[in-house]
C-alpha positions in Angstrom: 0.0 0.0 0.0 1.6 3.3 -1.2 2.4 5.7 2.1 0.0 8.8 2.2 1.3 11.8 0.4 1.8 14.9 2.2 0.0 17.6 0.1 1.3 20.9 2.4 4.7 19.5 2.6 4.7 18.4 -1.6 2.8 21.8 -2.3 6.1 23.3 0.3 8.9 21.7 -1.8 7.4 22.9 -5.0 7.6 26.8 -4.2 10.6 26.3 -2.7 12.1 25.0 -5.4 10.2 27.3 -8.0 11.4 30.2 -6.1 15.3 28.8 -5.8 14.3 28.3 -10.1 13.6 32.4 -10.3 17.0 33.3 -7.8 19.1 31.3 -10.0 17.6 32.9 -13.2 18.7 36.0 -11.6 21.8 35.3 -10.0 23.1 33.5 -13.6 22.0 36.5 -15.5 23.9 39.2 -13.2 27.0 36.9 -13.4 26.6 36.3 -17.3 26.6 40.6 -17.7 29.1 41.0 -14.8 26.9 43.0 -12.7 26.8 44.0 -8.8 29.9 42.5 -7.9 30.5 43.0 -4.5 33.1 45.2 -2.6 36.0 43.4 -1.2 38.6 45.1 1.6 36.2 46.8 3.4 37.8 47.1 6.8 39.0 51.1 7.0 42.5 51.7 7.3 45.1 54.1 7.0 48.5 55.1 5.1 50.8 55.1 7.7 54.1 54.8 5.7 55.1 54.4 2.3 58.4 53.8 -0.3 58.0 53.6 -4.2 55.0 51.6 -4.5 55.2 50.0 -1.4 52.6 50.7 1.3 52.0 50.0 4.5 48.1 50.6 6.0 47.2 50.3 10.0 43.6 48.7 9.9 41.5 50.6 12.5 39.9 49.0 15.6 36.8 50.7 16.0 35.1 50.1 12.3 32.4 47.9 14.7 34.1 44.3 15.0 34.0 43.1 19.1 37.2 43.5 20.1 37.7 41.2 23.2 39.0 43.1 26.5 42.9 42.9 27.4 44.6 43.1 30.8 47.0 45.6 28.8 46.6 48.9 27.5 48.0 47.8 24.0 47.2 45.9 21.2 49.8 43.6 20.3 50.9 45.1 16.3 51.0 42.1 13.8 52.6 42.5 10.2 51.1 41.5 7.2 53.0 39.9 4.6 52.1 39.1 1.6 53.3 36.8 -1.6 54.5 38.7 -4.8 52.3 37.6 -7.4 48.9 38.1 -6.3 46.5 41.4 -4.5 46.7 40.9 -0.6 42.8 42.4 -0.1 42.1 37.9 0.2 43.1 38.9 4.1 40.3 41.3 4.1 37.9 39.9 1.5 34.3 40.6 3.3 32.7 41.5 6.3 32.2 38.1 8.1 34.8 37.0 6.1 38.1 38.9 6.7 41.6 38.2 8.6 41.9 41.3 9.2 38.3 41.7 10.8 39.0 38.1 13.1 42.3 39.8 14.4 40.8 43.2 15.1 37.6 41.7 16.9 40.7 39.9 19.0 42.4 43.1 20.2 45.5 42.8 17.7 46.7 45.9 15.8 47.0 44.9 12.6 49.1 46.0 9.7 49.5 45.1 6.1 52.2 45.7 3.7 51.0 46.3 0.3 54.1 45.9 -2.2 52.1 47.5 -5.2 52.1 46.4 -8.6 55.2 46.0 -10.7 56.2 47.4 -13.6 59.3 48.7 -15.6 60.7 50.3 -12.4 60.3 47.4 -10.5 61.5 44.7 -13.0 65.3 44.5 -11.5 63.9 44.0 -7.9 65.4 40.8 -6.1 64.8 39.3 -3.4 67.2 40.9 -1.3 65.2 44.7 -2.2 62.1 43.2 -0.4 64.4 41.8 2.6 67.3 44.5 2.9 65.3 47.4 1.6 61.6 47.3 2.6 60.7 44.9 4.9 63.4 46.5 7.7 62.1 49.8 7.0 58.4 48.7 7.3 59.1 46.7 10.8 60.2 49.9 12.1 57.7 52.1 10.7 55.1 49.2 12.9 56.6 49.6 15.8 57.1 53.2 15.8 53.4 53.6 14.9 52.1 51.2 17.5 54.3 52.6 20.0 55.9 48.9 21.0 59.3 48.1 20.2 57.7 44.4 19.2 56.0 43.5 16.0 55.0 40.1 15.4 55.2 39.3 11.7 53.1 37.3 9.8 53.7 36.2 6.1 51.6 34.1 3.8 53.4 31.8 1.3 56.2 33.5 -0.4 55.5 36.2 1.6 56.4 33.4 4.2 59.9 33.1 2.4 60.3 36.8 2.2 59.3 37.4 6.1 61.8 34.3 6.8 64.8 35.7 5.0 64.0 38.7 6.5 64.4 37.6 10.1 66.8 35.8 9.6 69.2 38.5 7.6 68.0 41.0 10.5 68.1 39.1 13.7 68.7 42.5 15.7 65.3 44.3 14.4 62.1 44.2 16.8 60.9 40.8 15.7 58.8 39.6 18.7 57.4 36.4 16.7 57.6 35.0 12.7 54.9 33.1 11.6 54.4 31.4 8.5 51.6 30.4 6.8 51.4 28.1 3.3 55.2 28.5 3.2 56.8 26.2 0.8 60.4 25.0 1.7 61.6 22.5 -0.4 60.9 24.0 -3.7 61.8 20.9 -5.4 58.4 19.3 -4.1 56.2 22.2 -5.5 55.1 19.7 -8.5 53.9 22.7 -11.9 55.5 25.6 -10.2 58.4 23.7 -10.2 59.1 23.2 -13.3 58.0 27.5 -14.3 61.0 28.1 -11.7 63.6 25.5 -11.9 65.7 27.3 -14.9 64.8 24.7 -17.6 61.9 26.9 -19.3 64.4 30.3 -20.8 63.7 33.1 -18.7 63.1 35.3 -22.2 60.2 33.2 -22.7 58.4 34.3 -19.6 59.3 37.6 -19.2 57.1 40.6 -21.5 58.5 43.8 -22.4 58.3 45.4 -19.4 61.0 43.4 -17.7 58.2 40.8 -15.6 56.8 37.4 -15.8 53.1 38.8 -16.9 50.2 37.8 -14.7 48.5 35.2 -17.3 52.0 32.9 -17.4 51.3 32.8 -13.0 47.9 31.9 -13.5 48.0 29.4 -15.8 50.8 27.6 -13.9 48.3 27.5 -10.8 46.0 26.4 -12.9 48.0 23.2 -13.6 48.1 22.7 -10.2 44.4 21.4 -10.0 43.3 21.1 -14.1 39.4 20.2 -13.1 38.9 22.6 -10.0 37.1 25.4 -12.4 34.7 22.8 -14.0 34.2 21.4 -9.8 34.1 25.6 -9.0 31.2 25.8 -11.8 29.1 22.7 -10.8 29.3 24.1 -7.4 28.1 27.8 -8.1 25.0 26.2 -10.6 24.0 23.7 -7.8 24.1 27.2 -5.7 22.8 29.5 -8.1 19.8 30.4 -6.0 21.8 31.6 -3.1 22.7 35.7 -3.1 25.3 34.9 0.1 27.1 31.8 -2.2 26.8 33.5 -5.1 28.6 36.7 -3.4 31.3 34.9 -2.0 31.9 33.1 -5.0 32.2 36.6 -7.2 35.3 37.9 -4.3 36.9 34.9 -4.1 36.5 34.0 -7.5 37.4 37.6 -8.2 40.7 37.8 -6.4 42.0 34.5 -7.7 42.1 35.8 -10.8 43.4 39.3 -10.1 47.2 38.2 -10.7 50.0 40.9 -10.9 53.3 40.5 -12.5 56.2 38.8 -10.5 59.4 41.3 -11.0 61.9 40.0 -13.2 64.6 40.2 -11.1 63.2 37.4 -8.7 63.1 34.7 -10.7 67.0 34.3 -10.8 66.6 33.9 -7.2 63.5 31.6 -7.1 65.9 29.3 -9.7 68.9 29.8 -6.9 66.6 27.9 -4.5 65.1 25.3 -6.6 68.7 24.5 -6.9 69.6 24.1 -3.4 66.2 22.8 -2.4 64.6 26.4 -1.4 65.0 26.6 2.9 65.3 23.0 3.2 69.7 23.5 3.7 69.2 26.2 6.2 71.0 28.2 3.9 70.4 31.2 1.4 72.3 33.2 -0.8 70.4 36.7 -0.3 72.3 39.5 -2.1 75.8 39.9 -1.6 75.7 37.1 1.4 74.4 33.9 2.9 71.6 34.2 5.4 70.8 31.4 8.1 67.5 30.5 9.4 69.4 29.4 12.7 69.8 33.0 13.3 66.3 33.0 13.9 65.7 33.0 17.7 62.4 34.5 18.2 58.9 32.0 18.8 58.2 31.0 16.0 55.0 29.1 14.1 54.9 27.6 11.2 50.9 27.3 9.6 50.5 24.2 7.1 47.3 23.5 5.3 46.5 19.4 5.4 44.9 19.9 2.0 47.1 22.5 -0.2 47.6 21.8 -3.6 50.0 24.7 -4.1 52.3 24.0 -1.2 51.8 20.2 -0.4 52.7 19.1 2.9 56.3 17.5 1.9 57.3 20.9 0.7 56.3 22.8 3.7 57.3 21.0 6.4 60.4 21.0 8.6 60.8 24.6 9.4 60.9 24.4 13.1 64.0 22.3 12.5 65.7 24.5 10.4 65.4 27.9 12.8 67.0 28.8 15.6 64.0 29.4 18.2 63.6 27.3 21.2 60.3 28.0 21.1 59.3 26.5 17.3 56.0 24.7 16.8 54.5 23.7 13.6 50.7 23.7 13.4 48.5 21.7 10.7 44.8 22.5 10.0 42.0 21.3 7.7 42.0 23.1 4.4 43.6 24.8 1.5 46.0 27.1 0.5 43.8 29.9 1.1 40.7 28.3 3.0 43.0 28.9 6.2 42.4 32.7 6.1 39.0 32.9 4.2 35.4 31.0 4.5 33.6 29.6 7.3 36.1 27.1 8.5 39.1 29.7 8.9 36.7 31.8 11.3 36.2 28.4 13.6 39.3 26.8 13.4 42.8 28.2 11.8 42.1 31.8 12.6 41.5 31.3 16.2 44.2 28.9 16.6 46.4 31.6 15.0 45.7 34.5 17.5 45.6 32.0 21.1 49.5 31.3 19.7 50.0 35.2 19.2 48.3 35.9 22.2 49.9 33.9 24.6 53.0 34.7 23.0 
């Protein structure tokens, strides 16, 4: 005997679903004509120093995130450091969904350090000018600014390698902590980005005229990283069509990833330099004129690794609190990817938080 049919709860679904039918009509039609995208780094900040292109902004506190009472007058200033090759607004993509906001609603003073987009000015830049020539200068301008003579800095993947060598070429500036996040080490494990930086593609053939590897060579070497996660990205965003909030977060994220900026000429040399001797992995790096050690790193130290990055898989990030010189080293893995540590839902629950207890308490 067939079971009774519920005619309110059939009659229920079918409105539901016409009405998710009319959303995703919409929703498809503003993303077909590229209409009301949505606003991405929202948190206010400030210009609190700058060199060249280089900028460095002070987020401020009271923009209305809950910032969580301390037993000291001060707000403990964190650095942001970002890679090279893409726009560092991913820390601040939306209210609800922002870095930035998480660390402000915890009573940290944050900073981020914006190193522009490159052109034929910027094409000779190395390594060593971010290290030796910005990053000591931006430290400094922190600490001045938030009245401490301790900043704890805080880079994200090659920014991670940039906030490294900087420590560890300046083990005299006010480094209170170094963390890492997504950091690759051995660069001989990075799979496709290997083979774009290990010397055996002519750098003429990925450099334009101006002098830098052009933004559409980066993305299509990420891109080879994870061939079907577009098509997966699409089926997803159909099967959510009908949801403004999905479909929102899927324009900024989906708007950042592909808002690449050249890499400066002058740093792929270098990047080759460390394919050859395994990136960080010796302990080692030629930086400039001389040979920095990441034992001359005695600070706390953390190093963040994502259990599920494609970019920087686990065997090429790991080992770092080996290779310094702190006493107090810890390596932390969490759930996700290269980027769901910092943004989405399970960043605000579970890396983020773990993040700032560790700053904190340090």
């Amino acid at each position: 005997m067939a079971a009774p049919v519920d005619v309110a709860d059939l009659l229920s679904r079918v409105k539901r679903d016409m009405q998710r039918a009319r959303f995703r009509a919409r929703n498809g039609i503003k993303l077909a004509v590229g209409a009301a995208r949505p606003n991405v780094g929202l948190t206010p900040k400030d210009e609190v120093w700058a060199m060249d292109k280089v900028r460095l902004y002070r987020y401020r506190g009271d923009h209305g995130a809950r910032e969580e009472s301390r037993p000291d007058a001060r707000r403990p200033p964190v650095l942001l450091v970002w890679s090279l090759i893409s726009r560092p607004y991913a820390f601040d993509l939306q209210p609800k969904n922002s870095c930035v906001e998480f660390f402000l609603g915890r009573g940290l003073d944050v900073f981020l350090l914006d190193w522009g987009v490159p052109d034929e000015l910027e094409a000779g830049f190395t390594l060593a000018t971010y290290c030796d020539d910005y990053l000591p200068r931006a430290v400094s301008a922190v600490a001045a600014e938030a009245g401490s003579d301790a900043v704890t800095v805080y880079g994200y993947s090659l920014g991670g390698v940039l906030a490294l060598l900087y420590a560890a070429g300046h083990p005299d500036d006010p480094v209170a902590n170094l963390i890492t996040m997504a950091t690759p080490v051995d660069f001989t494990r990075l799979g496709p980005l290997f083979a774009l930086i290990d010397g055996r593609i002519p750098v003429q053939n990925l450099i334009d005229a101006t002098g830098n590897v052009p933004p559409a060579v980066l993305l299509n070497a990420f891109r080879t990283l994870a061939p079907t996660r577009e098509l997966v990205n699409y089926a997803n965003l159909w099967q959510h069509l009908w949801n403004d909030r999905f479909v929102e977060g899927y324009q900024a994220m989906n708007g950042w990833l592909h808002d690449q900026i050249p890499l400066p000429g002058g740093v792929l040399p270098d990047l080759a330099e460390l394919v050859a001797n395994r990136g960080l992995a010796s302990g080692e790096v030629r930086l400039g004129r001389r040979t920095v050690r990441l034992a001359d790193i005695t600070c706390p130290f953390l190093s963040v690794l994502a259990e599920a990055d494609h970019v920087v898989p686990l065997d090429a990030a790991t080992g770092l609190t080996a290779l310094v010189g702190s006493k107090d080293a810890t390596e932390l893995r969490l759930p996700g990817g290269h980027v769901s540590l910092f943004v989405g839902r399970p960043a605000q629950t579970r890396s983020l938080p773990a993040i700032v207890d560790w700053i904190v308490g340090h």
